[in-house]
C-alpha positions as CSV (number, residue, x, y, z in Angstrom):
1,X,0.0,0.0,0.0
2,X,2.6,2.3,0.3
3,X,4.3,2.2,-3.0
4,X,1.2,3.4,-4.3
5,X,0.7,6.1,-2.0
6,X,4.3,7.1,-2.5
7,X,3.7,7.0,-6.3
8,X,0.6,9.5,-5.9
9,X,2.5,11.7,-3.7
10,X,5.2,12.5,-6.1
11,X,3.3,12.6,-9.3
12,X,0.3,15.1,-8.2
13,X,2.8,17.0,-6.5
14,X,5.0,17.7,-9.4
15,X,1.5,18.1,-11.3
16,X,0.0,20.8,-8.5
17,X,-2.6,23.4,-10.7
18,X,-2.9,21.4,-14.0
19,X,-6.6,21.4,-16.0
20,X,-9.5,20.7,-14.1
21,X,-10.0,16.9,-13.8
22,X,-12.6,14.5,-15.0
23,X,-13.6,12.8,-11.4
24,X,-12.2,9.6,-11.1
25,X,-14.4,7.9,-8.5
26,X,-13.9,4.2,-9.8
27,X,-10.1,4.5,-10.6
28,X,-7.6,2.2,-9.0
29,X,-5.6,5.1,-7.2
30,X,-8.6,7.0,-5.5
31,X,-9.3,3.1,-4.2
32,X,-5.9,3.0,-2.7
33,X,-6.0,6.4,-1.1
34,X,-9.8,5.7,0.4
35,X,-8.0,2.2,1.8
36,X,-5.5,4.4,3.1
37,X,-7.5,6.8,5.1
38,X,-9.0,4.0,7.2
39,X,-11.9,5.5,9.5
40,X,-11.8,8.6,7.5
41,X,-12.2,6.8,4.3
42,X,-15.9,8.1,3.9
43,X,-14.6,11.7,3.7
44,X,-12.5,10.4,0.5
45,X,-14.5,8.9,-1.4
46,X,-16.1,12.0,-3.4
47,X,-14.1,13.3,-6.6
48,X,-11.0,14.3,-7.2
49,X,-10.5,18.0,-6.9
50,X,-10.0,20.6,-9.8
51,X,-6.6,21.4,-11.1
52,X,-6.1,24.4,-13.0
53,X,-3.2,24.5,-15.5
54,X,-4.0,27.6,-17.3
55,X,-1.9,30.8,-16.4
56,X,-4.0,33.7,-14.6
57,X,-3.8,36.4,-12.7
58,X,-5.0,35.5,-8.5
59,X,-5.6,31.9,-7.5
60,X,-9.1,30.2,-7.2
61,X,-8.9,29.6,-3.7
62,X,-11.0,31.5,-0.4
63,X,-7.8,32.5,1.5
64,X,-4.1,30.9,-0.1
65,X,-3.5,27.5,-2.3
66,X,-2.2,26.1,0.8
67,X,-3.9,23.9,3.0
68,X,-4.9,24.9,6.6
69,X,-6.1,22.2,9.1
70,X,-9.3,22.1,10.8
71,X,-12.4,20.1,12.0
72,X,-15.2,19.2,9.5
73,X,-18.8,17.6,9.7
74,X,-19.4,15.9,6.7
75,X,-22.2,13.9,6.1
76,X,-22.9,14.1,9.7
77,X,-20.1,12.9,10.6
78,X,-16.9,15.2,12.3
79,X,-13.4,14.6,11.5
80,X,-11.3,16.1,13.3
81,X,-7.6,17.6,12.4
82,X,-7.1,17.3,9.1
83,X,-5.8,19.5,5.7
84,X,-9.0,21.6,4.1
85,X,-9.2,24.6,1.5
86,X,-12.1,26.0,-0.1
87,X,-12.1,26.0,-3.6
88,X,-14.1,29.6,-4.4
89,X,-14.0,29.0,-8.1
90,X,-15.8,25.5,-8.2
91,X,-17.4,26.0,-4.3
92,X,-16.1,22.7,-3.1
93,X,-14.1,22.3,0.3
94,X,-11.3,20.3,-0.5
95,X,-9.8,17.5,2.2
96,X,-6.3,15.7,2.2
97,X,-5.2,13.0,3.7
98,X,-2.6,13.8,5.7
99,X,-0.1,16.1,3.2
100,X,-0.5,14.5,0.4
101,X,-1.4,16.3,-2.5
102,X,-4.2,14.1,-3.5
103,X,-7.2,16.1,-2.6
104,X,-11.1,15.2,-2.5
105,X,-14.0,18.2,-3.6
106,X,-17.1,18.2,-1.1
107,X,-20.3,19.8,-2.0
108,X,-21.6,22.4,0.0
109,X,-24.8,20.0,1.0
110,X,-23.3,17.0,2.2
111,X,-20.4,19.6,4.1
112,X,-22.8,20.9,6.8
113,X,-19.8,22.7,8.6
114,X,-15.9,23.1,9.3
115,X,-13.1,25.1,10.8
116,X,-10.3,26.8,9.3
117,X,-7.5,28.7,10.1
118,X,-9.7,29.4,13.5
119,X,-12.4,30.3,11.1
120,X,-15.9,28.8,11.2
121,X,-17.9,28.3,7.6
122,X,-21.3,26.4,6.5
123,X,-21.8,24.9,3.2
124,X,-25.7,25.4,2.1
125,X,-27.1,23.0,-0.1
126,X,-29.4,24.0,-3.5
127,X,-33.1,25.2,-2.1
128,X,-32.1,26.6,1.4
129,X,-32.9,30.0,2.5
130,X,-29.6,30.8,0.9
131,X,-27.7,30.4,-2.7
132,X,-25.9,27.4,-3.0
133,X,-22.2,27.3,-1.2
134,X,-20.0,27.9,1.0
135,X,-20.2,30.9,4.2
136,X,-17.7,32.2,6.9
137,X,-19.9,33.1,9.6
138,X,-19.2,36.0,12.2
139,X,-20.8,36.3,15.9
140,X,-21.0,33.8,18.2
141,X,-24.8,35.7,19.6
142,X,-28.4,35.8,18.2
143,X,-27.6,37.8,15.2
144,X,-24.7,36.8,12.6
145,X,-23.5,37.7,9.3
146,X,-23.0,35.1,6.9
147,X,-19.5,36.4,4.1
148,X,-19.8,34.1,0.2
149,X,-16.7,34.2,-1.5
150,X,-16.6,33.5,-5.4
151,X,-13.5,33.7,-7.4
152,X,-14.8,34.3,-11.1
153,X,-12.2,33.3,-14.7
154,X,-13.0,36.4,-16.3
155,X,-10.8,37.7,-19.3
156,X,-9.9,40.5,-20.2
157,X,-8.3,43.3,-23.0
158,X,-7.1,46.1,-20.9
159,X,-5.0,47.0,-18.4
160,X,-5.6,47.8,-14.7
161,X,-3.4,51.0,-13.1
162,X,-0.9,51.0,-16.4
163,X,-0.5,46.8,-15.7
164,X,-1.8,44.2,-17.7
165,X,-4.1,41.8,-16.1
166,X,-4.0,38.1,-16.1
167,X,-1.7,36.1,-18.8
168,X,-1.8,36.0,-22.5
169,X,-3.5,32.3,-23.5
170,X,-2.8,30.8,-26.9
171,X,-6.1,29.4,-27.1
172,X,-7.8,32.8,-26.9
173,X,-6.9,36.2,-28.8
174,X,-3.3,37.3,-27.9
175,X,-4.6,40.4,-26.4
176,X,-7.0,38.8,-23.7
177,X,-6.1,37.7,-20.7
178,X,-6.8,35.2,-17.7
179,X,-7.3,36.4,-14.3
180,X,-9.4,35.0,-11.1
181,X,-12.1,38.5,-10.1
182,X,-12.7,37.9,-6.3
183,X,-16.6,38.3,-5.2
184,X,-17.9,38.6,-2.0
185,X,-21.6,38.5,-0.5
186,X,-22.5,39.7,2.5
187,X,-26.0,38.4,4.6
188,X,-27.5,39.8,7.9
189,X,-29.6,36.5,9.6
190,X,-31.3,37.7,12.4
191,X,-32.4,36.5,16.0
192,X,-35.4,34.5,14.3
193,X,-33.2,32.7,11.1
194,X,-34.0,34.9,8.6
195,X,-31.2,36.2,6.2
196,X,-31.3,39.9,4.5
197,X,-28.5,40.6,2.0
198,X,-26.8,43.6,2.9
199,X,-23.9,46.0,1.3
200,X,-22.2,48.8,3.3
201,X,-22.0,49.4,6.6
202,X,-24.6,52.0,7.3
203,X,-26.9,49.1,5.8
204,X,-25.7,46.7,8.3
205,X,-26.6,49.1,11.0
206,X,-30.2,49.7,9.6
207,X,-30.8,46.2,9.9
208,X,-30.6,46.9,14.3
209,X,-33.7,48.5,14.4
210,X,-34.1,50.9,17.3
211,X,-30.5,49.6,18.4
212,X,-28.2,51.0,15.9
213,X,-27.6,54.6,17.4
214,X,-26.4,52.9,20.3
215,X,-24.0,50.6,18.7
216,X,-22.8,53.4,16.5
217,X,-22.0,55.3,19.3
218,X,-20.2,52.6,20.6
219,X,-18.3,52.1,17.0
220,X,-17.1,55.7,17.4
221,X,-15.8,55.1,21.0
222,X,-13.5,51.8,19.4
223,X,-12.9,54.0,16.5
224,X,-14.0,51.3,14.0
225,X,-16.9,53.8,12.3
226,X,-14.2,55.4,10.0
227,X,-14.7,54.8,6.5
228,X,-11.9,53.2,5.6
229,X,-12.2,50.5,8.3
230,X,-11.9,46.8,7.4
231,X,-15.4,45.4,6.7
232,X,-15.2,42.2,7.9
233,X,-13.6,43.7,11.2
234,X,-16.7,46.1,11.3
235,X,-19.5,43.5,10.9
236,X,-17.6,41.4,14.0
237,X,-17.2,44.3,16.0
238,X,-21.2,45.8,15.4
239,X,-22.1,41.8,15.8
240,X,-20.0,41.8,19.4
241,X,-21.5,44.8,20.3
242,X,-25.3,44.0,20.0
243,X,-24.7,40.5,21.6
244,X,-24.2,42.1,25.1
């Protein structure tokens, strides 16, 4: 078993962000690495993850193209402790086993929940009160803000700030070019479940009702109401403030 392992190890690691693969569920090496993960096997045995060999600008993934460990229910099942990404392009968390490079897409409805890099996210299945995906959620209190991250191939012919985005593609016209657009989605869900889309921070604040003088006012004593402040910051900070 471990000559096998050793052979995947090497090859996919030498062949990290080539085309997006054709799933290979019945194949002889997925087999091998499932038999491999022992107990953990049921979290391998979806298809193998999207490789992307085409030059562009950015990457496809939520936060870096390395791996960060965590926890994750899957299936209803947690595993604890092991390698995950989130794929933003194709919405698929991604599992290893151990730090091999062979990795394993999850849908957002069978991947109820996880931790990474000490943050928490959902994945929401077609037909819930939300698009299809995957979340980072902020606040631990009644209210909470849910954050969708989408990583878009877009092309394009002109240049950004006097620099040409993305990379020239012979398959396309030698003036377009490749590059990842990042896409984010913010939603309010309030004490009772429901979810509100939301842009801006004054918008957040609406959504408080009678309460958001008082957690501006608090916002300006923490100096976190200036407009240049990070968002995602300001959303956990008005979030920690109305949970007291």
């Amino acid at each position: 078993m471990k000559k096998p392992l050793f052979f995947l190890s090497s090859v996919f690691a030498l062949l990290a962000f080539c085309l997006p693969a054709t799933a290979q569920d019945g194949s002889a090496e997925l087999r091998a690495y499932q038999q491999a993960a022992g107990d953990r096997s049921i979290l391998f045995r979806g298809m193998q993850a999207s490789r992307y060999t085409f030059l562009a600008n950015g990457h496809p993934y939520w936060i870096q193209p390395e791996f960060m460990r965590g926890d994750i229910t899957f299936e209803g099942n947690l595993y604890r402790d092991v390698p995950i990404n989130i794929d933003a392009h194709a919405q698929r968390a991604l599992v290893q086993l151990s730090n091999n490079a062979y990795a394993v897409a999850l849908t957002p409805a069978l991947t109820s929940s996880f931790t990474m890099d000490g943050r928490r996210f959902v994945g929401i299945g077609a037909g819930q009160d939300l698009p299809e995906g995957f979340y980072e959620v902020f606040g631990d209190g009644p209210e909470q803000v849910y954050k969708h991250v989408e990583k878009r191939l877009d092309s394009s012919v002109t240049n950004a700030n006097g620099d040409t985005i993305g990379y020239y593609d012979e398959n396309y016209r030698t003036d377009v070019m490749r590059h990842f657009t990042y896409l984010r989605t913010y939603y309010f869900r309030d004490a009772e479940g429901n979810f509100t889309r939301f842009k801006g921070k004054g918008a957040l604040l609406r959504l408080f009702g009678d309460r958001k003088k008082e957690i501006r006012q608090e916002l300006r004593n923490l100096r976190l109401n200036l407009p240049n402040s990070d968002f995602d910051g300001y959303c956990k900070a008005v979030l920690n403030i109305a949970a007291r």
